[in-house]
C-alpha positions in Angstrom: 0.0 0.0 0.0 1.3 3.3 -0.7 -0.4 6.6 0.1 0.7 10.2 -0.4 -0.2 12.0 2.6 -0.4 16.5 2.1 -1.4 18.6 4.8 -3.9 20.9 3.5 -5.7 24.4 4.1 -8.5 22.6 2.0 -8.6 20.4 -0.3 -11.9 19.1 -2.5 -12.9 17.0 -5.5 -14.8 17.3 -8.3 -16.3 14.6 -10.9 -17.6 16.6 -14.0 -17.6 19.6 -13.4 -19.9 19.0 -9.4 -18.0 19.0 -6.4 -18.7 15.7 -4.7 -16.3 16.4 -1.4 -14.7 19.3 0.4 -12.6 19.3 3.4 -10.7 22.3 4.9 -7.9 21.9 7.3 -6.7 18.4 7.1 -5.4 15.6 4.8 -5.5 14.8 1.4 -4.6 11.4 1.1 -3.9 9.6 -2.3 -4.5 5.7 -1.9 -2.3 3.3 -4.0 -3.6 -0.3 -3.4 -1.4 -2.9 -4.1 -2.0 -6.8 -5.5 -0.4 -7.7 -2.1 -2.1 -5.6 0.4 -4.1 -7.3 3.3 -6.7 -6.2 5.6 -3.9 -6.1 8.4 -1.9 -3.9 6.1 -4.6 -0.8 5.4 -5.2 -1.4 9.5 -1.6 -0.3 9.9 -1.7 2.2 7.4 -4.9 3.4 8.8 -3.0 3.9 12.7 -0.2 5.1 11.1 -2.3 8.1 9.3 -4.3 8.5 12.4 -1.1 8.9 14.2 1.1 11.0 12.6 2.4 13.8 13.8 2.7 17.2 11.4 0.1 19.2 12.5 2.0 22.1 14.0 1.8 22.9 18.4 1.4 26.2 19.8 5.2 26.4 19.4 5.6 25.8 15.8 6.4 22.2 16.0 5.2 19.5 13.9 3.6 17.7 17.4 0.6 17.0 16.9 -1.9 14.3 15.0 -4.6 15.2 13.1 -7.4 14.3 15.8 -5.6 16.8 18.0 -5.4 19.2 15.4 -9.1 19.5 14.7 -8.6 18.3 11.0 -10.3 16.0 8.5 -9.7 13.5 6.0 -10.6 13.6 1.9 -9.8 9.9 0.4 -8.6 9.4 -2.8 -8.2 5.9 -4.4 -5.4 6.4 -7.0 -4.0 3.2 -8.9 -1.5 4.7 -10.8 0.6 5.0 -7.5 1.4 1.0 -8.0 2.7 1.8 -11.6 6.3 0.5 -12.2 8.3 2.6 -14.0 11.9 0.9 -14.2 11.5 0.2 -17.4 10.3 2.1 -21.0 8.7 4.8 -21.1 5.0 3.3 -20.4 4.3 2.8 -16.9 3.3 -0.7 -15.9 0.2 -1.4 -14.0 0.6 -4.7 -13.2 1.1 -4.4 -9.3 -2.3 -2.8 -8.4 -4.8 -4.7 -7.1 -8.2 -5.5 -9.2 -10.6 -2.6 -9.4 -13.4 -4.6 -7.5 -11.0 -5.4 -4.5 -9.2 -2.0 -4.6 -12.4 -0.2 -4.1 -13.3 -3.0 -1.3 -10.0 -2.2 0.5 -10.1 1.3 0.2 -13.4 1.4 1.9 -12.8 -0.9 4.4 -9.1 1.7 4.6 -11.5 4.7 4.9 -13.8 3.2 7.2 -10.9 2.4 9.6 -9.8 6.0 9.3 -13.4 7.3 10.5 -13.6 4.7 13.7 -10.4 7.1 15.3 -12.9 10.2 15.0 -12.0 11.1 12.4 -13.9 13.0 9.5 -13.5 11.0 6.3 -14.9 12.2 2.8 -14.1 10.4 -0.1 -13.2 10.7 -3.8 -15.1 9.3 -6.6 -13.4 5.1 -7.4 -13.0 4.6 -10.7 -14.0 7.8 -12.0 -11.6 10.8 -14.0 -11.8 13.5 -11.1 -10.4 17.1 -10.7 -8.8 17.8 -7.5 -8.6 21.2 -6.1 -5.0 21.4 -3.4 -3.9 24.3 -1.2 -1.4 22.5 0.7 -0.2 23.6 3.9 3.7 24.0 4.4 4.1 22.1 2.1 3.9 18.9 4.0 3.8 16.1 1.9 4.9 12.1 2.7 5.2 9.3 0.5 3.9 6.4 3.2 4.7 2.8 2.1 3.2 -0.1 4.3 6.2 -2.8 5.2 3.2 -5.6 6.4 2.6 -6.2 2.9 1.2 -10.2 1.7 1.2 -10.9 6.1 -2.4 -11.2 7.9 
């Protein structure tokens, strides 16, 4: 699983021309699901999001999580973050899981994020969507899960 995490002002999504979600301070999270990932690796993604520490404290340091920091969540499932591109000049999508499960996982992912309190909307699976970022810092990880294939 990998996910790439930005601290945002706000953040929201748009799927022809409506806007379907709209989050200000918070995360917007891009979700790569990969042929390998298990339940027990979007649970440990999932603490490790709910977890994190890069909100800024009252002294300017990156100490607290987003439940501490008042923020929210918008969720987007993006397959193209499994592409391999170690070879040619066409990226590979061979590693990302099947649609059907992807969107099962990613769910299941986003519904694990919402029983820490926190406020989860979510992008539109599958669909071509226009995302609207004003990122905050900028603060942006690259998480990879490590529990990949275990359960």
């Amino acid at each position: 699983m990998k996910v790439v995490l930005q601290r945002v002002k706000k953040a929201s999504v748009s799927v022809e021309d409506k806007k379907i979600a709209e989050i200000a301070k918070g995360f917007l999270i891009f979700v790569g699901i990969d042929k390998r990932d298990t339940i027990r690796s979007i649970e440990d993604m999932a603490k490790k999001i709910g977890k994190i520490r890069v909100f800024e404290d009252k002294g300017g340091k990156m100490n607290l999580d987003i439940g501490e920091a008042g923020g929210k969540i918008l969720s987007v499932s993006q397959f193209t973050l499994n592409a391999r591109t170690d070879k040619g000049n066409r990226p590979g999508f061979g590693d990302a899981q099947e649609p059907e499960k992807a969107k099962d996982l990613w769910l299941k992912f986003n519904d694990l994020l919402s029983t820490q309190g926190i406020n989860v909307e979510e992008g539109a699976f599958g669909e071509h969507m226009d995302i609207e970022i004003l990122n905050d810092g900028p603060v942006t990880f690259v998480l990879e899960n490590n529990t990949l294939g275990e359960e």
